[in-house]
C-alpha positions in Angstrom: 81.1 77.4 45.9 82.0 74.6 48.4 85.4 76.6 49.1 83.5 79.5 49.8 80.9 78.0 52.1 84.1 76.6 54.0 86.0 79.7 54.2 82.5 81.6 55.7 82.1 78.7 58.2 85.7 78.6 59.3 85.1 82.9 59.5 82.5 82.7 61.8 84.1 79.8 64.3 87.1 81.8 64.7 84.8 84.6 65.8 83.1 83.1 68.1 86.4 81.7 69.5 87.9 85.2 69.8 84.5 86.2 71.4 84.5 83.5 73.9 87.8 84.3 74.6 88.2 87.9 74.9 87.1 90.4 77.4 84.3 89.3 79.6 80.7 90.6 78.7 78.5 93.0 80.5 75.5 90.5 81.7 71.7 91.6 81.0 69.9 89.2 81.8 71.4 89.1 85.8 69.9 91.9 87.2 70.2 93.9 90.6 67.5 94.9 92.2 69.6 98.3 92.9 72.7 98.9 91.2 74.1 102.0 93.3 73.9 101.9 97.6 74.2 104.9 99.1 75.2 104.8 102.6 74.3 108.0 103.2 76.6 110.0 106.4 78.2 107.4 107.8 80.9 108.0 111.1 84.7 106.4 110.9 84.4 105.8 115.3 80.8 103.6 114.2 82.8 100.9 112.4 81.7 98.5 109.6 78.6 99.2 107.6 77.2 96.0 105.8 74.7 96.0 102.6 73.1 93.1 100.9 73.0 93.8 97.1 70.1 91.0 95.5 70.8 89.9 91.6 67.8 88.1 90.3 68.5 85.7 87.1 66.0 87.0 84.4 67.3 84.5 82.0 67.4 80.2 80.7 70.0 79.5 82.4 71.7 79.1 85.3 74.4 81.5 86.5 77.3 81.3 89.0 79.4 83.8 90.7 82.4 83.0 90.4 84.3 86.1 92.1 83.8 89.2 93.7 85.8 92.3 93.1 86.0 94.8 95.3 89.1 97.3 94.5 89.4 98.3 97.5 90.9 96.6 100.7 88.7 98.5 102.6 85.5 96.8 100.8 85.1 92.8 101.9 82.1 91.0 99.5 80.4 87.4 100.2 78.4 86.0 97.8 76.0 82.9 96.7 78.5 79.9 95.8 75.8 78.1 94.1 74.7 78.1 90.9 70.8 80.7 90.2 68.7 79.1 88.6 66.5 81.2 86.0 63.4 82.9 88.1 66.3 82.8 91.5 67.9 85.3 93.5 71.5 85.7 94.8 72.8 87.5 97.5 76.3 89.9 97.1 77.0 90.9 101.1 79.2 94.0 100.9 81.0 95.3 103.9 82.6 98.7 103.9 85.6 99.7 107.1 85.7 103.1 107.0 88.6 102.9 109.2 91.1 106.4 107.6 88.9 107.2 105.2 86.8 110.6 105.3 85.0 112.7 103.1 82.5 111.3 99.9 83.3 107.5 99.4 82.5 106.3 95.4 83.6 102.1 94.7 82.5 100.1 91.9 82.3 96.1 93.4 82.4 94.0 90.0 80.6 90.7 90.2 82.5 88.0 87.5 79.7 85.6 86.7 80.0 82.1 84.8 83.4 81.5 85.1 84.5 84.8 84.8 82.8 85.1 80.9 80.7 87.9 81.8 79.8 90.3 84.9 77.8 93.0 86.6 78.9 96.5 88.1 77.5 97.2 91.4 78.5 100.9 93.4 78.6 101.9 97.0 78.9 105.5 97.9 79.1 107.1 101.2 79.9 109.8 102.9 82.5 109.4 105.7 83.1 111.6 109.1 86.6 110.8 110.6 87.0 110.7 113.9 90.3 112.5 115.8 92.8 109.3 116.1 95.4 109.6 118.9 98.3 111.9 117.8 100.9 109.5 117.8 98.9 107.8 115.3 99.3 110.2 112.4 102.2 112.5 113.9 104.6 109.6 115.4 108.1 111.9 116.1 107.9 113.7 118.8 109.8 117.1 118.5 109.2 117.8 122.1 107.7 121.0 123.7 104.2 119.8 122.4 105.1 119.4 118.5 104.4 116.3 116.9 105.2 115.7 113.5 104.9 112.7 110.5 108.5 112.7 109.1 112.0 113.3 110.7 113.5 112.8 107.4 112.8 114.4 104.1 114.9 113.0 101.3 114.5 114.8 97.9 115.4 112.5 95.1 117.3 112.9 91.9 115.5 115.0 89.7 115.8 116.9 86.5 117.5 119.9 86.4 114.0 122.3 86.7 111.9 119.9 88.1 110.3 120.3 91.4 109.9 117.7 94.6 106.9 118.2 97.4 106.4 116.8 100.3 103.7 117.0 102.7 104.6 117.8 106.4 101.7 117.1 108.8 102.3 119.3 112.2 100.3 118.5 115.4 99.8 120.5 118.3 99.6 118.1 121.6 99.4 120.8 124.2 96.2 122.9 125.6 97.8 126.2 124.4 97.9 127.8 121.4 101.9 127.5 119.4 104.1 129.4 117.0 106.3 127.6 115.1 109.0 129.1 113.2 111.0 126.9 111.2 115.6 127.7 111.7 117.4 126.5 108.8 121.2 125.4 109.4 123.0 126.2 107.2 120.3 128.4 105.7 118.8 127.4 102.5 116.8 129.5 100.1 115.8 126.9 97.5 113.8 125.1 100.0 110.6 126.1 100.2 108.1 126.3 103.3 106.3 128.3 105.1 108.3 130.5 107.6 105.7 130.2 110.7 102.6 127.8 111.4 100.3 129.1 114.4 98.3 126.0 115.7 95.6 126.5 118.0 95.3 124.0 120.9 95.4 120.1 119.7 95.0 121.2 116.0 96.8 119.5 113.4 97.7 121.4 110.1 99.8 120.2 106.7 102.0 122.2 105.1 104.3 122.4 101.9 107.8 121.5 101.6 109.4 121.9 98.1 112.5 122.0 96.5 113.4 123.2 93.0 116.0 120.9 90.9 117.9 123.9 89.7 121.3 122.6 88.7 123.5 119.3 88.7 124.8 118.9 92.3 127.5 116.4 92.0 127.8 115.0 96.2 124.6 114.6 98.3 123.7 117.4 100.3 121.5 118.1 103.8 120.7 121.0 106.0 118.8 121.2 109.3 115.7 122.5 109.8 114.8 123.5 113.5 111.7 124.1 114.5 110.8 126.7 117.5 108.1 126.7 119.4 107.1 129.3 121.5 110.3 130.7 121.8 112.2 127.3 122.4 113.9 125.0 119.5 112.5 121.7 119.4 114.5 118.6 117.8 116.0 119.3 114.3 113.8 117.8 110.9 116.5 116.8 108.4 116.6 117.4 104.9 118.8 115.6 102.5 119.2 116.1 98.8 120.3 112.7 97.2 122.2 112.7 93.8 122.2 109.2 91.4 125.0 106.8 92.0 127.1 107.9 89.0 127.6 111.1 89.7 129.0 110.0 93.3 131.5 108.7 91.3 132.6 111.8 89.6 133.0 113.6 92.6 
C-alpha cells in the first residue's frame, strides 16, 4: 500500500514538472479587450500606423510580460514592464511600417506572460495601398533607351534532370512613350522560356516569366545573351548562365 501511495505521488510530481516545463500555456484569465485590430485601408506614402491593444488581469495574481513577439520586422510592440496586478490593465503599443508591403496585411503579435510560462495571441490586419517608389528603386540596371530592369544576371542552378527553374524579371518603362520590347537571344536558345515581346505603356512596370527546363546532364557551365530591343533599338544585353555542380567540372 505505502509503495503504491509513493509510486502515485512520485506520478503526479513528474507531471507537473513536465507541465511546467513544456510548451507555454494559452492564458484565460489575461484578457484583451479586442483580440483582432483592423486597420482598415491604410496608404504605404502615410507611414506608420500605431494601436494600443489593453489586457486586463481577470485573475489572483499578478502577471508580467515578459516579451512581445511580433514575426514580422515590419511590426515593432512596447509593452507594460511591470507586473498587473489582479483587477489592472496593461498596455501592448503595436506599430505597423507599411513601408513595401501592399495588398491585405494578416500578423499574429504573441504576448509571452510570466516568464514566458504562458501567453496571449493578439492580430492586426490591414489593408495596404502602395505607393509608386522611384524606378531605380525596384528596377536598378539601367538597359538604356528608357528600360529599366531588376536583374542583369540570371544564374540557373544545378537541377535535376526534369526539373524546372523560374525566375521573375521585373521590366520598367521610364519614358513618357509607350515601348515594345522584343527579347534577341545570342546564340539562340529554345529551352529558355519567356515571353517573345512585352508592350509597356508609359512609366508602367510589368513582371514576367523566365524559366528553364533541366532536360539533361550538361557537363561545363553554359550562358547565352539575351538582348533586349526597344523600339527598334537593342538595349544592353541580360545574361543568362546555366551553372553545373563542382564535380562534374571535373569530368569535363
Amino acid at each position: 500500500m505505502m509503495k503504491s501511495l509513493l509510486f502515485l505521488i512520485l506520478s503526479l510530481f513528474t507531471a507537473l514538472t513536465a507541465q511546467a516545463q513544456g510548451e507555454p500555456q494559452f492564458l484565460e484569465t489575461f484578457k484583451p479587450v479586442e483580440r483582432t485590430h483592423d486597420f482598415g485601408t491604410i496608404y504605404e506614402k502615410d507611414g506608420k500606423v500605431v494601436h494600443v491593444f489593453r489586457l486586463r488581469n481577470n485573475g489572483k495574481s499578478p502577471v508580467a510580460i515578459s516579451a512581445v513577439n511580433t514575426w514580422c520586422g515590419c511590426m515593432v510592440a512596447d509593452y507594460t514592464k511591470r507586473a498587473v496586478r489582479p483587477g489592472e490593465t496593461a498596455r501592448v503599443t503595436v506599430s505597423l511600417d507599411p513601408d513595401h508591403k501592399q495588398g491585405n496585411f494578416v500578423k499574429q503579435v504573441v504576448v509571452l506572460v510570466n516568464d514566458g510560462s504562458a501567453y496571449v495571441r493578439l492580430w492586426v490586419k490591414a489593408n495596404i495601398v502602395p505607393m509608386v517608389h522611384p524606378v531605380r528603386e525596384d528596377h536598378p540596371f539601367d538597359y538604356g533607351h528608357g528600360l529599366f530592369m531588376n536583374q542583369q544576371l540570371l544564374p540557373f542552378p544545378e537541377l535535376t534532370v526534369g526539373q524546372t527553374h523560374t525566375f521573375e524579371l521585373k521590366l520598367a518603362n521610364d519614358t513618357d512613350k509607350p515601348m515594345t520590347i522584343q527579347f534577341k537571344r545570342v546564340p539562340n536558345n529554345t529551352v529558355l522560356k519567356m515571353p517573345s515581346m512585352v508592350r509597356l505603356q508609359p512609366h508602367e512596370r510589368k513582371s514576367i516569366h523566365v524559366s528553364s527546363l533541366y532536360f539533361r546532364r550538361h557537363y561545363a557551365p553554359r550562358r547565352i545573351h539575351v538582348i533586349p530591343v526597344v523600339n527598334g533599338k537593342e538595349a544592353k544585353p541580360l545574361v543568362v548562365k546555366w551553372n553545373v555542380a563542382q564535380k562534374f567540372r571535373l569530368l569535363n
